[in-house]
C-alpha positions as CSV (number, residue, x, y, z in Angstrom):
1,X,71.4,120.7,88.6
2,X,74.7,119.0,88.1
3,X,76.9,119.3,84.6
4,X,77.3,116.3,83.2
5,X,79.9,114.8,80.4
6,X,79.6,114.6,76.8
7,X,79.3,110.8,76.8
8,X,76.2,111.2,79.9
9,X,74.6,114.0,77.3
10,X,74.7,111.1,74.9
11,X,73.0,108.4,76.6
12,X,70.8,111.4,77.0
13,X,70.2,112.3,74.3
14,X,69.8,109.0,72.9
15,X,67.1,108.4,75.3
16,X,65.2,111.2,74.3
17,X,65.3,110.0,70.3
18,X,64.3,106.0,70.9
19,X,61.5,107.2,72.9
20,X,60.3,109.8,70.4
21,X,60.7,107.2,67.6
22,X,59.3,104.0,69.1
23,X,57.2,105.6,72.5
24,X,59.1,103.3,75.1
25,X,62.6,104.0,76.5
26,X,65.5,101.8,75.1
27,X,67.2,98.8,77.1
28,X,70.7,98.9,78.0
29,X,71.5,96.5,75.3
30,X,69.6,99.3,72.8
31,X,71.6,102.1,74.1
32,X,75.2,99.7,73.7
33,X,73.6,99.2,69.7
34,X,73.1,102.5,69.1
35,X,76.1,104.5,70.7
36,X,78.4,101.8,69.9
37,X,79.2,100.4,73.7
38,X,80.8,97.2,74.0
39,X,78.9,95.9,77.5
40,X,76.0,96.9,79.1
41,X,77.8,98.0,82.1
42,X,79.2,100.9,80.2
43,X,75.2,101.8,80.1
44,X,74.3,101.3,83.1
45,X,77.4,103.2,84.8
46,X,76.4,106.2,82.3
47,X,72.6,105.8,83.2
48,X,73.5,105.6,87.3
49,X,75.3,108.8,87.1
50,X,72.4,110.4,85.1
51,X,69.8,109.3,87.6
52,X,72.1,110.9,90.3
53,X,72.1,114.0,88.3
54,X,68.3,114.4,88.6
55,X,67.7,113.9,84.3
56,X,66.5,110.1,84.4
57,X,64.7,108.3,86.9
58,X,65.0,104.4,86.7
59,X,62.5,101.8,87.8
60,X,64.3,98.7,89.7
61,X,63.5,95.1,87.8
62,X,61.7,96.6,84.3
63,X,64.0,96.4,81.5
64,X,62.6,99.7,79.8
65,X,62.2,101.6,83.4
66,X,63.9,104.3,82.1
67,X,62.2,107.8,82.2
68,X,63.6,111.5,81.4
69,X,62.6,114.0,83.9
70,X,61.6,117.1,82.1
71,X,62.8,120.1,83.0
72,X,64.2,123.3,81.4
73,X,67.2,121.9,80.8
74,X,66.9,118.8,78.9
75,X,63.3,119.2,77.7
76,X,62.3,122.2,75.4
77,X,58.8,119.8,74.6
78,X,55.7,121.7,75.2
79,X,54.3,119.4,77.8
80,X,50.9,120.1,77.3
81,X,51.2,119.1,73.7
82,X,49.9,115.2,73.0
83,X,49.9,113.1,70.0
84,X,46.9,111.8,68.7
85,X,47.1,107.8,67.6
86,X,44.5,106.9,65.0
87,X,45.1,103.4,63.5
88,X,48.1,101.7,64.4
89,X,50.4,99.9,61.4
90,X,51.1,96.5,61.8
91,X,54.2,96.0,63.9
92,X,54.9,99.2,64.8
93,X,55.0,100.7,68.5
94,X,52.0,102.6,69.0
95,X,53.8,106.0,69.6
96,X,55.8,105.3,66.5
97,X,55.2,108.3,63.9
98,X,53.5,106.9,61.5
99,X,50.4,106.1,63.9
100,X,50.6,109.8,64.9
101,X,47.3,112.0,63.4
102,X,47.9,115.3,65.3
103,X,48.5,116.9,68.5
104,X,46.5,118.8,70.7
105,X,46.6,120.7,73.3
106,X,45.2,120.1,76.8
107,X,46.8,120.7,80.3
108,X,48.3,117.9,82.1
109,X,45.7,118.2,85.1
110,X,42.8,117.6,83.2
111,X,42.6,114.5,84.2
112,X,42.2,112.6,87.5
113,X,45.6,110.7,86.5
114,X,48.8,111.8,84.0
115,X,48.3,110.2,80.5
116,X,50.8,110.0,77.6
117,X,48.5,110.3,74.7
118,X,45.3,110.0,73.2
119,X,44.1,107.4,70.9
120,X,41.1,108.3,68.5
121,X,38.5,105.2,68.7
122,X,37.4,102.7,65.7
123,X,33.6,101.2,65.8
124,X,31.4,101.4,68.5
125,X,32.3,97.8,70.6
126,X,32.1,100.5,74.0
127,X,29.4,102.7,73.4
128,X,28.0,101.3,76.7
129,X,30.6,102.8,78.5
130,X,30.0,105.9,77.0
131,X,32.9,105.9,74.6
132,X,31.5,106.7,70.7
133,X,33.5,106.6,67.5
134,X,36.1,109.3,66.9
135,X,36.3,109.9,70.6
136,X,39.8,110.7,72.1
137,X,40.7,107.9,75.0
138,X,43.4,109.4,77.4
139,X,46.1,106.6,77.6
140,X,48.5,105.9,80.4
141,X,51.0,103.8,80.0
142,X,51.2,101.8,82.7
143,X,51.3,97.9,83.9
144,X,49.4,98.1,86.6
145,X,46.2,97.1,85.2
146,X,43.4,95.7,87.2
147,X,40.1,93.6,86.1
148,X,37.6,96.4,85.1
149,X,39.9,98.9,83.9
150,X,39.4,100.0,80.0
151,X,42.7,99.1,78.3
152,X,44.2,99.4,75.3
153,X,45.1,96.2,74.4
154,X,47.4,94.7,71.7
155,X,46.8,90.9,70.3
156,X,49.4,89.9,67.6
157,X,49.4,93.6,65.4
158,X,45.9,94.2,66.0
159,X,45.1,97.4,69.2
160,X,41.4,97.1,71.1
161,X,40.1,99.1,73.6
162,X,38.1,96.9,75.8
163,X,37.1,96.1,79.8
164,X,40.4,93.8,81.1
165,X,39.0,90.5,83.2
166,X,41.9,88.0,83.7
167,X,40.2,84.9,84.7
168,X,42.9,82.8,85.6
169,X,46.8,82.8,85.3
170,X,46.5,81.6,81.8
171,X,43.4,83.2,80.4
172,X,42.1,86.7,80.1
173,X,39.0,87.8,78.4
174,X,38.8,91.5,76.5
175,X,35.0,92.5,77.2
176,X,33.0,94.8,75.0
177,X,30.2,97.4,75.8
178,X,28.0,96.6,73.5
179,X,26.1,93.5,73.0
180,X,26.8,93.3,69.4
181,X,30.3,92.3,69.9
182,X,31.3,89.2,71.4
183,X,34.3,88.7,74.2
184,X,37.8,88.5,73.1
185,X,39.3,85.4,75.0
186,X,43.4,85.2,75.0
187,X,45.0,82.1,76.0
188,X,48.2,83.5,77.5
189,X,49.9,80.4,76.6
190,X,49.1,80.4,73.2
191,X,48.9,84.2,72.3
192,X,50.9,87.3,72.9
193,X,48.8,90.0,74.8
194,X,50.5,93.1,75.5
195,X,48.6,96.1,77.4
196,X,49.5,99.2,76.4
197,X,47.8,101.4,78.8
198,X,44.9,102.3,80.4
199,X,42.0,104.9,79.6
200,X,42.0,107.2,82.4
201,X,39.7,110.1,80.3
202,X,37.6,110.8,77.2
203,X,37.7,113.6,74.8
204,X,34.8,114.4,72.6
205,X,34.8,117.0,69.5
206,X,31.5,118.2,69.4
């Protein structure tokens, strides 16, 4: 793999810390805030020359499409390690570290599909779907999220896992497993609903 410059290491490395601390990679106006930049195209030159170096991939059109490709190099993470969410504070990004329980340890093929962490479940609104209290949900992080899939949901500072049904452009309902809870309906016009992933596995301590 290429060297690269002190400045590259930077953006780098200042990757590496906003995702640790918040769970989502910065913007280029974040980077220019925190390393002092006076235009974003300062970034994005740095960020270009990174991606050619094989340490970042970037997605085209997404604001926060910035991802660090692990390797021995730049990552000394244990990449079998994943944090455990339990409730998440008000406000806060769900990887941020006060939401962080634990770790544990379980290989990154476990699963039909890669995941970013596990989030421990509150109440028993899925039990039909086979997912209890204190079970560990697999979460990928990941947009592309299609009616039926078990998502982790966010509604104002409030995170439910629930069954995703958009019904129209402006209206998507949050469906329970359990006929004790009632659907949660979000006027996309009126609310803010932001998906944070999708359950793509269950853990259960015995």
């Amino acid at each position: 793999m290429k060297e690269i410059t002190s400045q590259q290491q930077r953006v780098l490395d200042c990757i590496q810390i906003y995702i640790n601390k918040t769970g989502f990679p910065p913007t280029r106006a974040d980077i220019c805030k925190e390393l002092g930049f006076k235009s974003p195209n300062s970034a994005e030159t740095h960020l270009r020359a990174l991606e050619k170096k094989g340490f970042i991939s970037i997605e085209s059109g997404a604001s926060r499409g910035i991802s660090i490709i692990n390797n021995d190099r730049n990552s000394s993470i244990n990449s079998d390690e994943y944090p455990i969410i339990g409730l998440v504070a008000a406000g806060s990004p769900t990887l941020a570290e006060e939401n962080i329980m634990n770790t544990i340890n379980c290989p990154e093929s476990f699963f039909n599909s890669s995941f970013d962490y596990f989030l421990k479940v509150k109440g028993l609104s899925m039990k039909n779907a086979g997912i209890m209290e204190d079970d560990l949900i697999a979460v990928k992080k990941t947009s592309d999220i299609k009616n039926g899939d078990i998502v982790i949901a966010r509604i104002d500072d409030e995170v439910t896992v629930k069954f995703f049904n958009k019904k129209s452009p402006k209206i998507v309902e949050l469906e329970p497993a359990n006929e004790d809870f009632e659907n949660i309906v979000v006027n996309l016009e009126e609310e803010e609903l932001h998906i944070e992933g999708k359950s793509v596995g269950l853990l259960r301590k015995n």
